[in-house]
C-alpha positions as CSV (number, residue, x, y, z in Angstrom):
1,X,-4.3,12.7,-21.2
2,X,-2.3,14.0,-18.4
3,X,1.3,15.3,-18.0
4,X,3.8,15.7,-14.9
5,X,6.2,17.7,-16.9
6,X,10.3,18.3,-16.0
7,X,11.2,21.8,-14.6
8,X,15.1,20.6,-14.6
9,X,17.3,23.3,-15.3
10,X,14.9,26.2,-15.0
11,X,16.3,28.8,-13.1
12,X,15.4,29.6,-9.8
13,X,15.0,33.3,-10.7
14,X,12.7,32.8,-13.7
15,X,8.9,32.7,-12.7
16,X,7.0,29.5,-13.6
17,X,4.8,31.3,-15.7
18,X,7.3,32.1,-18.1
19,X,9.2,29.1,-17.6
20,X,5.8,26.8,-19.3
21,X,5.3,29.9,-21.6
22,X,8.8,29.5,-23.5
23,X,9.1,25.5,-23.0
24,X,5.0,23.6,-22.5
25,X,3.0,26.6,-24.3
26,X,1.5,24.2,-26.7
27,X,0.2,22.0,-24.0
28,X,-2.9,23.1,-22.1
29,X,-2.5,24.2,-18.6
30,X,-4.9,21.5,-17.5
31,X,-3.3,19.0,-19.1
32,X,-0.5,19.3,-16.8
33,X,-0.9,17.5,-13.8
34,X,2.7,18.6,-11.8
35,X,5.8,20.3,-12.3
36,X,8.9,17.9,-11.1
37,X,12.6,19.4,-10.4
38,X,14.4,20.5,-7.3
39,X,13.0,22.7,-4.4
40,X,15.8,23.3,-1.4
41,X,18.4,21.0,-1.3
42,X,18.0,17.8,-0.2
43,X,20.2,14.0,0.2
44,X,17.5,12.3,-1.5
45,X,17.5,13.7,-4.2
46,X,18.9,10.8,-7.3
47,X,18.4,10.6,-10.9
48,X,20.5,14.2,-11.6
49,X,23.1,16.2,-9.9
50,X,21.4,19.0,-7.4
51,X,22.5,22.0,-8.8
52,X,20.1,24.3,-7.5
53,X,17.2,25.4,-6.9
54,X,14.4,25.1,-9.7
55,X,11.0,25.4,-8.4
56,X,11.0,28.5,-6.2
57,X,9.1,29.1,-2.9
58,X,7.3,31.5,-5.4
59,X,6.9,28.5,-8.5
60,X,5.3,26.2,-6.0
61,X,2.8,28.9,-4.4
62,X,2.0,29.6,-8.5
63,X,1.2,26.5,-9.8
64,X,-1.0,25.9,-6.5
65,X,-3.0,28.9,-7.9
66,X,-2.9,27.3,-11.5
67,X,-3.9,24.3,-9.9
68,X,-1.4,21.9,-10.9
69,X,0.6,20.3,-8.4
70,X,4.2,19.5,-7.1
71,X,6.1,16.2,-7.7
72,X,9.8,15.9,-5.7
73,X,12.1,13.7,-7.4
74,X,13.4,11.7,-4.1
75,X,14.8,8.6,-6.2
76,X,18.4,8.2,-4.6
77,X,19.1,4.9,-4.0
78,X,20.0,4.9,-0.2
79,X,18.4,6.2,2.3
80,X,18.8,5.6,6.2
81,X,16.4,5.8,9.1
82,X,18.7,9.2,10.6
83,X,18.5,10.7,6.8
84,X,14.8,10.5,6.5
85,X,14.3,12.0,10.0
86,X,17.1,14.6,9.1
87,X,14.5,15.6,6.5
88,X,11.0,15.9,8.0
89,X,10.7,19.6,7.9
90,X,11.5,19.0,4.1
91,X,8.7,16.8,3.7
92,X,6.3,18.0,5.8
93,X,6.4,21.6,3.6
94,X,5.4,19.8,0.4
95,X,2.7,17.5,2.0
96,X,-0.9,17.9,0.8
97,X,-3.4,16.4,-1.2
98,X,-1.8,15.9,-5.0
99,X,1.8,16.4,-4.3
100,X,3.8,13.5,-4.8
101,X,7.0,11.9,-4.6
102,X,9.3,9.7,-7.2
103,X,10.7,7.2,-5.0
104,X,13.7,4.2,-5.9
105,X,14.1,3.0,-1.9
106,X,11.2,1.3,-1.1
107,X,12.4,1.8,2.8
108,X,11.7,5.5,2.4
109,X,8.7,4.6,0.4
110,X,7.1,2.6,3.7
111,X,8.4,5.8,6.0
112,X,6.3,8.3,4.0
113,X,3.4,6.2,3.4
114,X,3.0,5.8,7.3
115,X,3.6,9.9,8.0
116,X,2.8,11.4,5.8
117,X,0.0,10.1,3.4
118,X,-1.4,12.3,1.4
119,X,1.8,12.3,-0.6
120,X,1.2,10.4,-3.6
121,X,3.8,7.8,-4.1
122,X,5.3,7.0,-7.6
123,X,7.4,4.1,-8.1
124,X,10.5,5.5,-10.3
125,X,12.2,4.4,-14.0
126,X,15.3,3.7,-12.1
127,X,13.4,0.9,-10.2
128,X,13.8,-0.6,-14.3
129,X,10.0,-2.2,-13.6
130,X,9.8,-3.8,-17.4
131,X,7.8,-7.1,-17.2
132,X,4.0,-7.9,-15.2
133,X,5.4,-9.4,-12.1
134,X,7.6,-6.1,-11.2
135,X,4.2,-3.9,-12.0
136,X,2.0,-6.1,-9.7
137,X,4.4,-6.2,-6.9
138,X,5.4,-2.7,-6.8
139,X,1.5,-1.8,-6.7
140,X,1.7,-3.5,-3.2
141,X,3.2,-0.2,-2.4
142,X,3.1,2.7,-4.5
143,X,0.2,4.4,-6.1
144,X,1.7,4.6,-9.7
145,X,4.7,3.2,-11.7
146,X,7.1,4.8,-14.0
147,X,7.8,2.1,-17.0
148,X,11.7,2.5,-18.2
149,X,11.3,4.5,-22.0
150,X,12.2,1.2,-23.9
151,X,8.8,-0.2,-22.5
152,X,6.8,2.0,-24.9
153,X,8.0,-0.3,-27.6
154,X,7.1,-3.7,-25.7
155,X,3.5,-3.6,-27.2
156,X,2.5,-6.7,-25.9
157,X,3.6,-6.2,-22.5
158,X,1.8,-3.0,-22.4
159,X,-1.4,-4.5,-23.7
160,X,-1.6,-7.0,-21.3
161,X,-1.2,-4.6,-18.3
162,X,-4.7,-4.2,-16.6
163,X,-4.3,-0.7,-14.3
164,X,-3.1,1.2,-17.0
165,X,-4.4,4.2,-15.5
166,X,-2.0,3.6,-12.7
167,X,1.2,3.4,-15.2
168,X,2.9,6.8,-16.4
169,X,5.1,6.4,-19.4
170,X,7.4,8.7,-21.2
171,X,6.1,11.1,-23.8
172,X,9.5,11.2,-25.0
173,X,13.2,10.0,-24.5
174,X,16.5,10.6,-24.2
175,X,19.7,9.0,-23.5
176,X,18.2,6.2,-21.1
177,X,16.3,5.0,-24.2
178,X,19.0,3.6,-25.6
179,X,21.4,3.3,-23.0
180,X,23.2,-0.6,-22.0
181,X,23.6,-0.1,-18.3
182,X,22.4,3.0,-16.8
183,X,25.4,3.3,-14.3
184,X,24.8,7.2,-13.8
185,X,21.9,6.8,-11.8
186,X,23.9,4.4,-8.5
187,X,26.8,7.5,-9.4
188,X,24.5,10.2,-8.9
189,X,22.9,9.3,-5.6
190,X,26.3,9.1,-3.9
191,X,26.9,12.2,-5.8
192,X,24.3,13.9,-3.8
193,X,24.7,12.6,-0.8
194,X,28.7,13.5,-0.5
195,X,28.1,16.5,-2.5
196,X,31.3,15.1,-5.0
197,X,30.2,15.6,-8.2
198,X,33.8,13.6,-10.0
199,X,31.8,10.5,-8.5
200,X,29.4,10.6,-11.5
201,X,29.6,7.8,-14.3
202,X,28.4,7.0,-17.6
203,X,28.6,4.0,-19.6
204,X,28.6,6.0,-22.6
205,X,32.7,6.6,-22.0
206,X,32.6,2.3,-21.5
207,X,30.9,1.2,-25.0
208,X,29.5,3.4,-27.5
209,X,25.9,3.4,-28.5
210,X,23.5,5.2,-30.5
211,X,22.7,8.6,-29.0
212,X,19.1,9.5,-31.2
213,X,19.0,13.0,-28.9
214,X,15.5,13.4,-27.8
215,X,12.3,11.0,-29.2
216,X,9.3,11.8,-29.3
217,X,6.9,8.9,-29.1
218,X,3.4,8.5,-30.3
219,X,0.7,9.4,-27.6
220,X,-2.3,9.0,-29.5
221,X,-1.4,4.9,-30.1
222,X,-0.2,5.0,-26.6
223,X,-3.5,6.5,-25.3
224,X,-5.5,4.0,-27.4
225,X,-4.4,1.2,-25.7
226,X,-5.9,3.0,-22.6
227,X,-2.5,5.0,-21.0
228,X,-3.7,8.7,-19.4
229,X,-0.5,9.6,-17.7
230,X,2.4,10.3,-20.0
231,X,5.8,11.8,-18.3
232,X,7.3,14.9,-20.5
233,X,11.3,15.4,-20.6
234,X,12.8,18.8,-21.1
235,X,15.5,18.8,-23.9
236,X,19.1,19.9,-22.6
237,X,20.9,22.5,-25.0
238,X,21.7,20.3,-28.4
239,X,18.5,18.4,-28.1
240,X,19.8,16.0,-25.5
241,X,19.2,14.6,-22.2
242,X,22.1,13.4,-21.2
243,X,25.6,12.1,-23.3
């Protein structure tokens, strides 16, 4: 069982070390496969607001030594040709063998596949890849897929998946699990790219729902039915992810 694990909201200033100590110490450092939050800023950057800085140019230089590796979270919905050249020195820091990338634009997907391939390529939730036919096309070009958290209660659909070693799912949930419409994640990437956070939108001030805070799901069922790669959220203050 494996683990890319979420270093949002960790400060900058607070080394790694102690950042897994207080939050992950009851997971096994080599069951972590990557740490995945924001380096320097970047446009494409979706799924939540760039704040600041999480993993530090020190962070990413100590989990190298711990030997687990780096996962950027580049899942904004647009990206243009002049954008992803406007961010080659970006890339090009992070590239080597076990880094990877979250990706939603399967434009930007093709890019870095052609230049720079030993990225590993991760098809994100936000892509909403919930039935066979998504999972078999989307293997045409990324190396693993990200199943939305209400997957992990589609049993059958799960069983009949044959690369389950490919597939990560969700160790645990929050406000996407039960959310109608997702609308944040469109607002956020135009968040980030004009830097205007009053863009963002959720359609939890639309239609209320039921907000369970953070679920944790059962990973010894899910590794029986032969899943290894398991996504881990980190709670926001109040036991939520989100509203």
């Amino acid at each position: 069982m494996q683990f890319t694990v979420s270093a949002r909201g960790k400060p900058a200033a607070l080394p790694i070390q102690q950042f897994i100590k207080r939050n992950y110490s009851e997971f096994p450092l080599e069951q972590i496969d990557s740490f995945f939050g924001f380096t320097e800023k970047s446009t494409l950057y979706g799924g939540r607001f760039f704040a600041a800085t999480e993993l530090s140019r020190y962070d990413v230089r100590s989990l190298y030594q711990m030997k687990i590796n780096v996962r950027l979270p580049l899942t904004n919905h647009v990206a243009t040709a002049e954008e992803y050249a406007e961010n080659q020195a970006f890339l090009e820091k992070y590239h080597r063998p076990g880094n990877s990338l979250i990706i939603t634009n399967d434009d930007l997907a093709k890019w870095i596949r052609t230049d720079f391939p030993d990225y590993k390529l991760e098809a994100s939730v936000i892509k909403n890849i919930n039935n066979l036919k998504k999972v078999h096309e989307a293997f045409k070009l990324y190396d693993t897929v990200i199943l939305p958290m209400a997957s992990n209660d589609d049993v059958p659909f799960l069983k009949a998946i044959d690369n389950k070693k490919q597939i990560t799912l969700f160790a645990n949930a929050g406000c996407a699990y039960t959310c109608p419409s997702k609308i944040c994640y469109p607002s956020i990437s135009k968040a980030n790219k004009t830097g205007d956070n009053t863009l963002f939108k959720c359609s939890q001030k639309l239609k209320e729902r039921n907000t369970i805070g953070m679920y944790d799901f059962d990973l010894d069922y899910l590794q029986s039915l032969g899943f290894e790669r398991f996504k881990l959220l980190r709670p926001r203050r109040g036991g939520q992810t989100g509203y």
